[in-house]
C-alpha positions in Angstrom: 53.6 71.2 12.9 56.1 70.1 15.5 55.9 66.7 17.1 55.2 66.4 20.8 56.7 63.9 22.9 55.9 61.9 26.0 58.4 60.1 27.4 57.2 56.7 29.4 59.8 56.5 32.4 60.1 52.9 33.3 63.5 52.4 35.3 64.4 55.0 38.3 67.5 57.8 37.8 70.6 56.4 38.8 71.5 56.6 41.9 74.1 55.5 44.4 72.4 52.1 45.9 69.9 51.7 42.9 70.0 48.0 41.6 71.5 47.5 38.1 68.9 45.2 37.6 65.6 46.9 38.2 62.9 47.1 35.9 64.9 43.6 33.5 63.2 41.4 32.6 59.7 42.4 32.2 59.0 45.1 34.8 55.5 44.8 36.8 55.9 41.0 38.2 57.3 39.8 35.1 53.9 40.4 32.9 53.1 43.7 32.6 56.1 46.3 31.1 56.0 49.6 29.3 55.7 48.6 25.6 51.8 47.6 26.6 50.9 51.0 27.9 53.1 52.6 25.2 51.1 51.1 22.6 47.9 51.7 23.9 49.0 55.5 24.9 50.4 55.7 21.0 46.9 54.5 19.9 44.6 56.9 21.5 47.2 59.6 20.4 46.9 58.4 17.0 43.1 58.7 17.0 42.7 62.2 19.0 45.8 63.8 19.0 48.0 63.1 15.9 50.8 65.9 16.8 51.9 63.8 19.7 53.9 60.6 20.1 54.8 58.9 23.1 58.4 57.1 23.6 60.0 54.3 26.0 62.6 56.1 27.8 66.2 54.7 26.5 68.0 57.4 28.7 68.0 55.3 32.0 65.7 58.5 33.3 68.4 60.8 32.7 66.6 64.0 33.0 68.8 66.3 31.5 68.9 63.5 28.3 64.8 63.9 28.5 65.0 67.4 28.6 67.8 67.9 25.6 65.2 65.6 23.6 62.4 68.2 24.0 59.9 66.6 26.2 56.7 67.9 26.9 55.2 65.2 29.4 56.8 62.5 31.3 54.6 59.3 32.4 56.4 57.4 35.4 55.4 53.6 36.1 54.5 52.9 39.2 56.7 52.7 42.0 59.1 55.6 40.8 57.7 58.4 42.7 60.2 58.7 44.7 63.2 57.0 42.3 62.8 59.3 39.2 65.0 62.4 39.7 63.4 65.5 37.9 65.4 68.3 38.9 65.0 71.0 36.0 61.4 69.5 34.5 58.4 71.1 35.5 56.7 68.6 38.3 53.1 69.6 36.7 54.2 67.8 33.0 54.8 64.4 35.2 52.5 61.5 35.7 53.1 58.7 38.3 50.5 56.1 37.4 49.5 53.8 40.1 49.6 49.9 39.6 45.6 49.7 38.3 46.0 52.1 35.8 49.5 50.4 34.3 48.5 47.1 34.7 44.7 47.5 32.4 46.5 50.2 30.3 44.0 52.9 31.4 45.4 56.0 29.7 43.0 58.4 30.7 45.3 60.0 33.0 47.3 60.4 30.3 45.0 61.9 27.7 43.4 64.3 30.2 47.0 65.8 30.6 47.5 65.9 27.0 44.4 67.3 26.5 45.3 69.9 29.1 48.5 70.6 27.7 46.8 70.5 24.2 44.3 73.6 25.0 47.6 75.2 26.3 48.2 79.1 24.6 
């Protein structure tokens, strides 16, 4: 069984402008930042869906990087909607999570995608 991977997106896609800085330093005003909803994501996956794993993004949103590393899902935080170049990834495997959802690490929208995805074929 192959593993399945979800990559959290947590900085925006370089882009002329963008600020070398966003997203240091702890991400949602300095509390909240990806390795909490990672975690929690990881757990549930762990106790329903044990093929998949979910990973921080260490390609600065690189697509093409994300792509090359066999992604099946992409989870954006919020605020990248519009900063997270996906050129090439099917726009149905991407979740933008609003603020709510990041901030009390609700993963349902998460797990209902995977579930989706899981009943696939």
């Amino acid at each position: 069984m192959s593993v399945k991977k979800i990559f959290m997106i947590s900085t925006p896609s370089p882009m002329l402008g963008r600020s070398p800085l966003h997203g240091a330093g702890g991400g949602l005003f300095g509390y909240y930042n990806e390795n909490n909803y990672v975690a929690e994501v990881q757990r549930k996956l762990d106790a329903n869906y044990p093929g998949w794993i979910i990973i921080a993004d260490d390609t600065e949103a690189n697509i093409e990087k994300i792509i090359e590393q066999n992604a099946i899902l992409i989870v954006c935080a919020p605020g990248l909607k519009f900063q997270f170049n996906s050129n090439g990834f099917d726009k149905k495997r991407i979740i933008h999570l609003n603020t709510f959802d990041y901030a009390s690490k609700n993963v349902t929208p998460v797990m209902k995608k995977v579930k989706e995805l899981s009943n696939e074929k």
